[in-house]
N, C-alpha and C positions, 0 to 999 in steps of 0.2 A: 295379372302383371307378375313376372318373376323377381326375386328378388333373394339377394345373397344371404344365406340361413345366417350370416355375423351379420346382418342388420346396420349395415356401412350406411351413415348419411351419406354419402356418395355414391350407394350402390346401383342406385335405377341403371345406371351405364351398362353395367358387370351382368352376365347369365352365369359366371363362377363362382365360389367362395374363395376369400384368399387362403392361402396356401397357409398350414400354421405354421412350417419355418415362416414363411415371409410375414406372417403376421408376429411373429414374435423377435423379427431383424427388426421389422421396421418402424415398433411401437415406441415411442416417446414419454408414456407415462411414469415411468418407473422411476424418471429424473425431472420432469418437467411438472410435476404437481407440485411441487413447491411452488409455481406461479400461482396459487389458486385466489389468494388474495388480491392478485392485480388483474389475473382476468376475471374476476365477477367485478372487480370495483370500474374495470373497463368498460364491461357490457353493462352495467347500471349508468352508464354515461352516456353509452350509446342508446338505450332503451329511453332514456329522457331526451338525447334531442331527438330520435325516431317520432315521439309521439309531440314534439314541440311544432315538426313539419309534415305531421299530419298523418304520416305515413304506419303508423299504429294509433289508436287509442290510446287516452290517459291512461285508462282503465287499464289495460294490455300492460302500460308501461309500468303502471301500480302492482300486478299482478307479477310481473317479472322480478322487479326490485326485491318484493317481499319473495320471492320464488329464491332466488338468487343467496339473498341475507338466510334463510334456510340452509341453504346450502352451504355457505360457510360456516356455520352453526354446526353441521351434522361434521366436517370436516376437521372444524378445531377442536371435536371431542372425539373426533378418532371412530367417526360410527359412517362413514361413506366408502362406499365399497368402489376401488377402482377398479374398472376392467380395462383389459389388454388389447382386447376385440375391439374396441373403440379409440384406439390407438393413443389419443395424445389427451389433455387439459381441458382443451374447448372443446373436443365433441362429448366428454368424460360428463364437464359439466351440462353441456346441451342436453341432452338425453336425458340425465335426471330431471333437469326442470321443466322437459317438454312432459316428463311422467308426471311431474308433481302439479302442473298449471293445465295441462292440456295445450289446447291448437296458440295460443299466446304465448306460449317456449316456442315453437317453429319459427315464429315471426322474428326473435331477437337477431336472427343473423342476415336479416335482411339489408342489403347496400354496404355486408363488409365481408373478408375474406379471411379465412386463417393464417392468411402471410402477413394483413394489413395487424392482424389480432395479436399475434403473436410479439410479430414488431414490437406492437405497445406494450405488451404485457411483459416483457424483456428490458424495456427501455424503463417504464414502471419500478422493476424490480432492483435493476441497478440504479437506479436515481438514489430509492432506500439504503441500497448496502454502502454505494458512495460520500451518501452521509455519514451514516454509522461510523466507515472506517474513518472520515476525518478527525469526529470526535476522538473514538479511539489512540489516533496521533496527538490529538491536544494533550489527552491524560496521558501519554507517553512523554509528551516536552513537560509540562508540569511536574513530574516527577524525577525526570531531567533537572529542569530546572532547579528544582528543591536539592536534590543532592548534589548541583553543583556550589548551591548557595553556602556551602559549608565547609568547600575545598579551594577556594578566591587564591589563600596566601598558599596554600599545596607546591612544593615544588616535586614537578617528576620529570623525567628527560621526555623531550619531544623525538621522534626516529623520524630517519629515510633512512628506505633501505632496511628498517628493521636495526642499523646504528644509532645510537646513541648520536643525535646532532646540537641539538640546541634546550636548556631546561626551559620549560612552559609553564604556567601555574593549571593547575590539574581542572581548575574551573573553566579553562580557555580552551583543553581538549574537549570536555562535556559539550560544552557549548558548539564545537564545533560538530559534535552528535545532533545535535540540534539542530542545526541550521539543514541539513540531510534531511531532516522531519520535515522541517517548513516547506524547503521545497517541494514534498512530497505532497504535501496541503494542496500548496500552488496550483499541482499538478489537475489533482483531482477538482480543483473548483472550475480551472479549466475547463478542464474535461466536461464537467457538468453540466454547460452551457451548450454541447451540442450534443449533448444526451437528452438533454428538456425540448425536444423538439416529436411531435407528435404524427406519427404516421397511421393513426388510423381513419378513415375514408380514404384512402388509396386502394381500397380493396383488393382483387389479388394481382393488378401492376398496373392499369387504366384508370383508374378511380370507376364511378359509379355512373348511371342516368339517375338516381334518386337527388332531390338536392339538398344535402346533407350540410346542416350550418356546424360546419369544424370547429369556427370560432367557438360556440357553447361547449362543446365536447373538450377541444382543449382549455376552454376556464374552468370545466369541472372537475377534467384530472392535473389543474392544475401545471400547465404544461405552460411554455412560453411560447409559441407557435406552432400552427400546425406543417407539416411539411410540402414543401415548394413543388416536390416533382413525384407522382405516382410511384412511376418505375423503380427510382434511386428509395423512397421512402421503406419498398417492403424485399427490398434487395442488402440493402447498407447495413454493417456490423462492424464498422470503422468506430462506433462508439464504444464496442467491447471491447476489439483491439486498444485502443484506446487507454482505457480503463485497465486492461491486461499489460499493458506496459506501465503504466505508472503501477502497479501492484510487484512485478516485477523489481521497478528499481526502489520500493519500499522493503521487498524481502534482500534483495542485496544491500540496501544501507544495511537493516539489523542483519545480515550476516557478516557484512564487516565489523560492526558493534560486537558480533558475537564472538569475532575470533579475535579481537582486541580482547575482550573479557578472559576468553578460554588462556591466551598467553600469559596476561594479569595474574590468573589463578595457580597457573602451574609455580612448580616449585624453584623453578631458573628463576622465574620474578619475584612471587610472594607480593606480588605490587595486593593482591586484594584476596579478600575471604567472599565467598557466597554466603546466603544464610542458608542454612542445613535443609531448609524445606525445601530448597528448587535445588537438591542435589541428592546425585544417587551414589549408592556403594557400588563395590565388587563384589561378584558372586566368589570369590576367590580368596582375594587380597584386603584383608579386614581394615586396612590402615586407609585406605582408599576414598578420596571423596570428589567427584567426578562432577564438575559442569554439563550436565548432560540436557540440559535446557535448554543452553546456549549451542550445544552443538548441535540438539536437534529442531531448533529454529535456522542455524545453517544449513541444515539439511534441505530441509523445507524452500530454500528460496529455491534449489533447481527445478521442483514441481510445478513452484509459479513460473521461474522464466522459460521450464517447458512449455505448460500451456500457452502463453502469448507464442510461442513457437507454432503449437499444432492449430491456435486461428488464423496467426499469417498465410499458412499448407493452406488451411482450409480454404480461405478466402480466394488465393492468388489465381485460380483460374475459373474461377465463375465466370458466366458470362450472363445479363441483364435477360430479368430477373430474379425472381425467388428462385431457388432450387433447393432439392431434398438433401442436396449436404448440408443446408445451416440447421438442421437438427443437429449435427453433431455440434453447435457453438454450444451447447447448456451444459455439460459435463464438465469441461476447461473452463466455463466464465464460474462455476457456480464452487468448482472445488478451488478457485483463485481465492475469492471472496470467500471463503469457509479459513481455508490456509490461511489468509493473511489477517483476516479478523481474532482467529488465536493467535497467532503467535502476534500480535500486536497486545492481547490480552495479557499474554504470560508473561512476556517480555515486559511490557507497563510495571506488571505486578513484584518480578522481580529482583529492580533498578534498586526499591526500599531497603531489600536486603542486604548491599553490597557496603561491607566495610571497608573503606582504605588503609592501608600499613603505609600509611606517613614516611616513617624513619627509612621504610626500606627505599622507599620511590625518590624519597632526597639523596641517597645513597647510590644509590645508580646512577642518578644525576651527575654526581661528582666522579663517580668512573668512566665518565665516557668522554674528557676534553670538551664538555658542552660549551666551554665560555671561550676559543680558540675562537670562533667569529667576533665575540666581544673585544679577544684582544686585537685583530686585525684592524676593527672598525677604529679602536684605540690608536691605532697607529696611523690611520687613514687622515683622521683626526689633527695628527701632528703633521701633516701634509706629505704621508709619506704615499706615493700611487698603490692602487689597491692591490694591482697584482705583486708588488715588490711588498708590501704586507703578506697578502697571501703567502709568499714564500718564507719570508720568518718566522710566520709564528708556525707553516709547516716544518720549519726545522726546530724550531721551540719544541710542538710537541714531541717529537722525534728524540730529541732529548731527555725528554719528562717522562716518556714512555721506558727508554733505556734505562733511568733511575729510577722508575716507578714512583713518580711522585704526580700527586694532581698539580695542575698551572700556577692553582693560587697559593702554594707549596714552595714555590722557585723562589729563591733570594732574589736579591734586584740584581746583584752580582749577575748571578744566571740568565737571568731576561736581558740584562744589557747587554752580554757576550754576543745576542742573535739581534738585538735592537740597543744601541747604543742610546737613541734618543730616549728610551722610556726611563718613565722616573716614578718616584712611590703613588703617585695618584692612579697606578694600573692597579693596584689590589682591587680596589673600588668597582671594576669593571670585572676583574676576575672573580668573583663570588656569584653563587647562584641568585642569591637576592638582587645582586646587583644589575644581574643581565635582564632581570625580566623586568626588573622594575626602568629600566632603560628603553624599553620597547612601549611607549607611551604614547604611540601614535593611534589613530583611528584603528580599530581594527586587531591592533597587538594583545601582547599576554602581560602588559601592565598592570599588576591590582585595580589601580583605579578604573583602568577603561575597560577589565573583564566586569566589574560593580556597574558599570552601566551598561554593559552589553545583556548582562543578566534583566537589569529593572525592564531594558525596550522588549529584550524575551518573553519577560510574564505580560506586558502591554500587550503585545502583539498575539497571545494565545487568546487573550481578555477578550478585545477585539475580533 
């Protein structure tokens, strides 16, 4: 019998050797061995119900298990040699353990296929990393949390437009950082529910003539059922997509975070100091000290919301079944989850750091007309129509702006000239305190009901 000097489990077909360009285009190992922990804890799953329906021996299945747990053994210490010539994970590991156990390694890949294997072992991997990143968002709000618990009475101006609009108490911005998190949570618990679905015994797109009890298989790897349809099971990567847009709009929340920061730190604001460890110098300019954490976690989201770019490509013109483009999904899903697992690390880490400059944030407040909708509403109030408001206290500040005085500045003389009705009880409204502490409804930038938006916060990460 001939057979291809690279020793291809596939090869009986072949009287050639592959080419070693093409053995070296089309090799998967060099990115996809990080799976190595979900495809042996796969194949110990499979090797048990195999031998549960008769279709190996205990023994055989005893012998794999323990072949297998070797295997990762030799793997976590760095002493398993992968080669190229056997292209990807599964056949990496097959061939050691068929070395290491003899004719009972042959047996393990009996009634499944590399497309159904793969599947799981993908599906496997990101289950883990999807967890992980949730936590990682919890100690991202929790640290949120904590430093918003300490800025409640903070007044800073709120912007549209990057203008000066309305003052907020700085705990109700934070907060609203938060709430960006949660729904990123959301997203992924989502998600997760049609990632827990188990596509091996579909083998490579028929399923099998072996009669393979899935249900064991999916209670061992813990799956929540196994999948409905062969074809769709070892074809579908709607779960990474998936996964790769909520990672996406996790790195564009923190880069919005981060250029809020970056503004904060410059010196037109002075709203905030970094602590000196998450900031760098100038190779130039000695005086210099640069957010460069924050911008290079901005940087970082384009890479994520490329990759969700280059699996959409990927995916959009497949056509049913498996094909040899979804090797290219492990490079994008796996440097998504790499990205967004740091900069969710660093970024957690350097929230603790971040000092507020108080005086200067209240100070900006008051330059910028933030209480001119206070006094509208004040006027609204005396039953004047909103838009006929709107227009006085636009020629109010118009005014105030020409004399360069803030609102709550104006004689009553002055306010009357442009609203005859108003009388001394508008100070009250024109003061920064006074605006936010007027906004007391569900939802607003009230002290009080930022103190409770905070306490369901910390409930809700508990939970």
């Amino acid at each position: 019998m001939n057979q291809s000097p690279t020793k291809k489990p596939w090869g009986g077909r072949f009287t050639e050797p592959t080419n070693s360009l093409v053995e070296a285009f089309t090799e998967s190992i060099s990115f996809d061995s990080r799976l190595y922990k979900q495809d042996i804890q796969g194949s110990i799953a499979h090797a048990k119900m195999l031998a549960k329906i008769n279709v190996i021996s205990h023994e055989e299945a005893s012998k794999i298990e323990a072949g297998l747990l070797e295997i990762r053994a030799q793997i976590d210490d760095g002493n398993f040699h992968w080669s190229t010539q056997l292209e990807d994970i599964h056949m990496n590991i097959e061939a050691r353990l068929t070395d290491a156990i003899g004719e009972a390694g042959k047996k393990l890949h009996t009634g499944r296929s590399r497309n159904d294997q793969v599947a799981t072992d993908v599906r496997l991997y990101i289950r883990e990393a999807v967890d992980d990143i949730i936590v990682l968002l919890n100690q991202l709000q929790a640290n949120l949390l904590d430093l918003a618990s300490n800025e409640v009475d903070t007044i800073m101006p709120g912007f549209t437009h990057l203008q000066v609009a309305q003052p907020i108490s700085l705990a109700h911005h934070l907060l609203a950082w938060n709430e960006m998190l949660e729904r990123d949570g959301e997203r992924l618990r989502d998600a997760r529910k049609r990632i827990n679905v188990m596509p091996l015994g579909s083998a490579a797109l028929a399923g099998t003539s072996f009669p393979l009890d899935r249900e064991m298989t999916c209670e061992l790897l813990d799956f929540d059922r196994p999948s409905r349809n062969s074809l769709d099971a070892v074809s579908d990567r709607d779960f990474l997509i998936e996964v790769a847009s909520a990672c996406s709009l996790i790195m564009m929340h923190l880069s919005r975070m981060c250029e809020e920061i970056i503004l904060w730190a410059s010196e037109s604001y002075k709203f905030i100091l970094i602590g000196d460890a998450f900031c760098t110098g100038s190779s130039i300019m000695p005086q210099k000290k640069n957010p460069d954490i924050a911008e290079i976690v901005r940087g970082k989201s384009a890479r994520v919301i490329g990759n969700l770019q280059a699996l959409l490509i990927l995916m959009k013109s497949q056509p049913l079944a498996y094909n040899r483009d979804n090797q290219e999904d492990k490079e994008p899903i796996f440097d998504t989850i790499d990205t967004v697992t740091t900069s969710l690390q660093v970024f957690a880490a350097m929230i603790p750091s971040i000092n507020f400059q108080r005086e200067n944030m209240y100070k900006a407040a008051l330059e910028g007309y933030a209480t001119a909708t206070d006094l509208a509403e004040y006027l609204v109030r005396l039953n004047v129509p909103f838009r006929d408001a709107h227009e006085i206290v636009g020629g109010t500040v118009h005014y105030a702006i020409e004399n360069n005085k803030p609102l709550s500045d104006l004689s009553l003389d002055e306010l009357q000239a442009f609203g005859p009705m108003i009388q001394d009880d508008v100070y009250a409204v024109l003061s920064l305190e006074g605006s936010i502490q007027a906004r007391a409804h569900f939802g607003g930038t009230a002290p009080a009901r930022v103190r409770e938006a905070l306490q369901e916060a910390y409930a809700r990460i508990e939970n």
